[in-house]
C-alpha positions in Angstrom: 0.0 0.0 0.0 1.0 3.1 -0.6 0.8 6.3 1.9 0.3 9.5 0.1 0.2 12.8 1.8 -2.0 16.0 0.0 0.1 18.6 0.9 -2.0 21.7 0.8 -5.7 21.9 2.3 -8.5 23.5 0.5 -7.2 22.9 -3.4 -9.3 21.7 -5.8 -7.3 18.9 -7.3 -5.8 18.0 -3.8 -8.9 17.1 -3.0 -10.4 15.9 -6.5 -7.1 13.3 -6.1 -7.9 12.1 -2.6 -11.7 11.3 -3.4 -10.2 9.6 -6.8 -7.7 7.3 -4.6 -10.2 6.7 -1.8 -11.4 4.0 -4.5 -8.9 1.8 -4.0 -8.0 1.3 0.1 -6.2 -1.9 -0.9 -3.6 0.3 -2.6 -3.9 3.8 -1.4 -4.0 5.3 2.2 -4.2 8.9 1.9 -3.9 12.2 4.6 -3.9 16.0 3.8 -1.6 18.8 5.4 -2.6 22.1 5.4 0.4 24.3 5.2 -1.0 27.7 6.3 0.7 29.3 9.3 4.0 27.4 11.1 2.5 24.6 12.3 3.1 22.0 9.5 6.9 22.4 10.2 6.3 20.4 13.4 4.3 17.9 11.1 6.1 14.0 11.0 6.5 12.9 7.4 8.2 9.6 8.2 6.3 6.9 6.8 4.9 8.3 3.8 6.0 7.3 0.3 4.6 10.4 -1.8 4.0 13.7 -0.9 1.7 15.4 -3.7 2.4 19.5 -3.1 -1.1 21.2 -4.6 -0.6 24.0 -2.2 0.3 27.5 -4.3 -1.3 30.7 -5.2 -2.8 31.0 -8.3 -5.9 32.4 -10.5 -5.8 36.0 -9.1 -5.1 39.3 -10.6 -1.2 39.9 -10.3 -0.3 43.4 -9.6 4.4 44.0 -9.3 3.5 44.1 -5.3 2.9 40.4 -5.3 5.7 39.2 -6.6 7.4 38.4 -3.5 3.9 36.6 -2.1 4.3 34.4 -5.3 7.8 33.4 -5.1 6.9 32.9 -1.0 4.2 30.3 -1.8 4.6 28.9 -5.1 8.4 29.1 -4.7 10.5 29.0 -1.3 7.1 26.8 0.8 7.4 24.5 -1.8 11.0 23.8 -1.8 11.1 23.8 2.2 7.9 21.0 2.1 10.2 18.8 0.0 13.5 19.6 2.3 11.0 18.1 5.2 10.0 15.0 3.0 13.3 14.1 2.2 14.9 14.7 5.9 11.6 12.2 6.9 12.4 9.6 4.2 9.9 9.8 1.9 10.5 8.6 -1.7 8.8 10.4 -4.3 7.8 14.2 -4.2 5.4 15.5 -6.5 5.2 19.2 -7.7 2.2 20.7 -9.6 4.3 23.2 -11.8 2.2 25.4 -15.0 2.4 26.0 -18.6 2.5 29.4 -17.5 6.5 28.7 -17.1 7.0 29.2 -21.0 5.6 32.6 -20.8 3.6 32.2 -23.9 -0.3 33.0 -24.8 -0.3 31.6 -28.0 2.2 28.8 -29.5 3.0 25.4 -29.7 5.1 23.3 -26.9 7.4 20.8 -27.8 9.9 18.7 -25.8 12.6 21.0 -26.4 11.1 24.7 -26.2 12.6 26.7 -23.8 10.8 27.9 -20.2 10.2 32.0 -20.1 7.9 33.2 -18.0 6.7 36.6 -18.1 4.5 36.3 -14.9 5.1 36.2 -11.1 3.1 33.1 -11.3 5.1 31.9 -13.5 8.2 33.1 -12.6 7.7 31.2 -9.2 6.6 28.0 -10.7 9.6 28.1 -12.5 12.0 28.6 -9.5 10.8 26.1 -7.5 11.6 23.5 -10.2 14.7 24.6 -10.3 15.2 24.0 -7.2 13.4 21.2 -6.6 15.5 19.3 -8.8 18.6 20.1 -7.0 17.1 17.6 -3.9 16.7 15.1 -6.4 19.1 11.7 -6.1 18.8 8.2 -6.3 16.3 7.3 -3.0 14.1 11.0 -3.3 12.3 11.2 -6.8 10.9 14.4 -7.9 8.0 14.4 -10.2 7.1 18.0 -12.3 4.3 18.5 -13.5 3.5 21.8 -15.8 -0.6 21.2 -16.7 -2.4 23.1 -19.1 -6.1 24.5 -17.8 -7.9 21.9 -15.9 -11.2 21.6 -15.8 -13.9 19.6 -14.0 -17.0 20.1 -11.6 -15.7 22.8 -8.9 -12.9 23.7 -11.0 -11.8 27.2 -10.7 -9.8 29.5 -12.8 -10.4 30.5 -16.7 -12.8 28.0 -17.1 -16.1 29.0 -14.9 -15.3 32.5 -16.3 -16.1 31.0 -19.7 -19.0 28.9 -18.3 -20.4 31.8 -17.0 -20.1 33.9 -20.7 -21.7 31.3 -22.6 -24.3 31.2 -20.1 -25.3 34.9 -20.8 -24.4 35.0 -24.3 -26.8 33.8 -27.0 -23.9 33.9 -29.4 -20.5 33.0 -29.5 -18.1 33.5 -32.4 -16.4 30.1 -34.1 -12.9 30.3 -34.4 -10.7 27.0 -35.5 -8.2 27.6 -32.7 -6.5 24.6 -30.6 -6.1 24.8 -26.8 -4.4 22.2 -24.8 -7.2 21.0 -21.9 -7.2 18.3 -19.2 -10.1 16.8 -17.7 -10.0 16.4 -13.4 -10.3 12.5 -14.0 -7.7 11.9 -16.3 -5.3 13.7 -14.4 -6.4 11.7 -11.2 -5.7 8.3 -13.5 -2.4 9.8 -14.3 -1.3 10.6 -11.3 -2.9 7.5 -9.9 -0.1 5.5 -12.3 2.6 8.1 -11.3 1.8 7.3 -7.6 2.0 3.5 -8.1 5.2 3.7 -10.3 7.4 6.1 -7.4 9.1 7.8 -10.2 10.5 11.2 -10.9 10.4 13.4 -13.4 9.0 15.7 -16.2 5.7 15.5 -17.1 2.9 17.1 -19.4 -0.5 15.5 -18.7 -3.2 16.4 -21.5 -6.4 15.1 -23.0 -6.1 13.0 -25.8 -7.3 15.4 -28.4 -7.1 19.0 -28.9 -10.0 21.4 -27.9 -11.3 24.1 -29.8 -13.0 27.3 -28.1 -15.9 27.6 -29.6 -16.7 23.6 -29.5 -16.4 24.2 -25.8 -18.6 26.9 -25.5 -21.5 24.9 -27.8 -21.0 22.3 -24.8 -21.3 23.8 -22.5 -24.5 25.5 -24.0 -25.8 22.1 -24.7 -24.8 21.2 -21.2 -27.1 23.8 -19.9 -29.9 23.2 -22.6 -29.2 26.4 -25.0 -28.9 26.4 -28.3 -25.7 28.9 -29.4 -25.7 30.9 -32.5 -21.9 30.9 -33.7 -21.3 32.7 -36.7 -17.6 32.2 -38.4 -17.4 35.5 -39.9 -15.4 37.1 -37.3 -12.7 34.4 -36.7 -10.5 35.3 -39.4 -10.0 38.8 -36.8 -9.9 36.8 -33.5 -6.9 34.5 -34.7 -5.1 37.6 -35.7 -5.8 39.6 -32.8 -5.3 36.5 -31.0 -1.0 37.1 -31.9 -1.2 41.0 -30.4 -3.9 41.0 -27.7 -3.3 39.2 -24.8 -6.6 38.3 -23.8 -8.1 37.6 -26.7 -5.2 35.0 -27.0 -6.2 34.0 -24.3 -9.4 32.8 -25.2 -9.2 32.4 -29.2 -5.6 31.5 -29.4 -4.1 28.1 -30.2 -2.0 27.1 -27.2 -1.0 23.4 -26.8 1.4 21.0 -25.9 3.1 18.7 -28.7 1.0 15.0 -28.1 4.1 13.3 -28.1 5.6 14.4 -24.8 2.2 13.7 -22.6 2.5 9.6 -23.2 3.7 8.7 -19.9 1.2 7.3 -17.2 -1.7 8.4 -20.3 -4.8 6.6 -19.1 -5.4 4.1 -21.3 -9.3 5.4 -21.4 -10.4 8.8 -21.2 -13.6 10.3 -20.8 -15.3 11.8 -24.0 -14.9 15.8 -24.4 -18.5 16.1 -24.3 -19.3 13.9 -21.8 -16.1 15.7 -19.7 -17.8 18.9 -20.4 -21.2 17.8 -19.3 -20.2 16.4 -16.1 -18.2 19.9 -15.3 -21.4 21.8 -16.1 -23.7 19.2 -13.6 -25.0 21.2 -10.9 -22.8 19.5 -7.6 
């Protein structure tokens, strides 16, 4: 059996992951830590064979005063959680990193592009792993992994905020971008797999196929009952603006990772888009 500790009360995929192992007590035994205040530094980690790290600050507004809150949280906690781990004996550590860390809005990731963050968000992600990897050896594995958007009932983030446009909108334009996405379950099967296996590294979990925006946005109008009118006369303009304005990018972009580099611990089912998107918009 294997003893996993959630490090980081409260987050949505910390606790997403500890309903998905509580399906398997024969294999799992699972405990959270919340990591507020001092008191975790007084926590026992001996016994455990992964810590999962979910704590971090994310989805906010940034202004240049939060930087150092960033870096404090996302950063230095991180790094001093795993010093703790490895002092205790524990085997694997894993780290929930971002895409954020190649700075882009709109591009293509492959297994050799280059990390360059342009936010404090990033920026932090991007320091911990650093140095992270530096505790790495041969008896304390640390495993990275930089997500795209996750989505799934609860989820916060970019996603509701779209939920909650389509949901007011009674059109929405059609645009033949491609986003990389990954559905809460999926990433609970992966790292499920990356749990059993104790391994380290870099990883780059995804949904098997590509999503475009306005096929999510019909979804999720179907989800809710609505029919969507989605006229493809303005999505010549949104792909170019897409390249110059940040948030239209951010929304009408094409932003994925290369399929190539996300085959490790890939489920070897997957939930349907639709059905992924239905479930999401199911009232909890």
């Amino acid at each position: 059996m294997k003893r996993v500790l959630i490090a980081g009360s409260g987050s949505y995929i910390g606790q997403r992951l500890a309903a998905w192992l509580e399906r398997y007590p024969q294999r799992f035994e699972t405990q959270t830590l919340s990591l507020r205040g001092e008191a975790w530094k007084t926590f026992d980690f001996s016994g455990f064979d992964a810590v999962v790290q979910v704590a971090g600050l994310a989805h906010r507004r940034e202004t240049p005063q939060d930087a150092p809150l960033y870096d404090a949280v996302n950063h230095t906690l991180a790094v001093q959680v795993a010093q703790a781990a490895k002092v205790a004996g524990v085997g694997q550590f894993v780290f929930f990193s971002s895409m954020s860390v190649y700075g882009l809005t709109v591009g293509r990731v492959h297994a050799h592009t280059k990390p360059n963050p342009k936010t404090a968000y990033g920026k932090s992600k991007l320091a911990a792993e650093r140095d992270l990897n530096v505790l790495a050896d041969g008896a304390f594995h640390i495993a990275t992994l930089r997500p795209p958007m996750v989505y799934g009932q609860g989820c916060r983030g970019n996603y509701p905020r779209l939920s909650a446009l389509v949901r007011r909108l009674p059109v929405f334009p059609r645009v033949r971008n491609e986003r990389s996405m990954l559905y809460i379950d999926t990433l609970c099967a992966f790292l499920q797999a990356l749990l059993e296996s104790g391994e380290g590294g870099l990883y780059f979990p995804q949904n098997r196929s590509y999503v475009y925006t306005n096929e999510l946005a019909r979804q999720i109008a179907l989800a809710h009952g609505k029919r969507l009118w989605q006229p493809a006369g303005l999505g010549w303009m949104l792909t170019a603006l897409s390249r110059h304005v940040e948030t239209v990018g951010k929304v009408f972009g094409t932003l994925t990772y290369d399929q190539s580099i996300s085959d490790a611990f890939r489920p070897a089912e997957e939930t349907a888009f639709a059905d992924s998107v239905r479930l999401t918009e199911d009232e909890p």
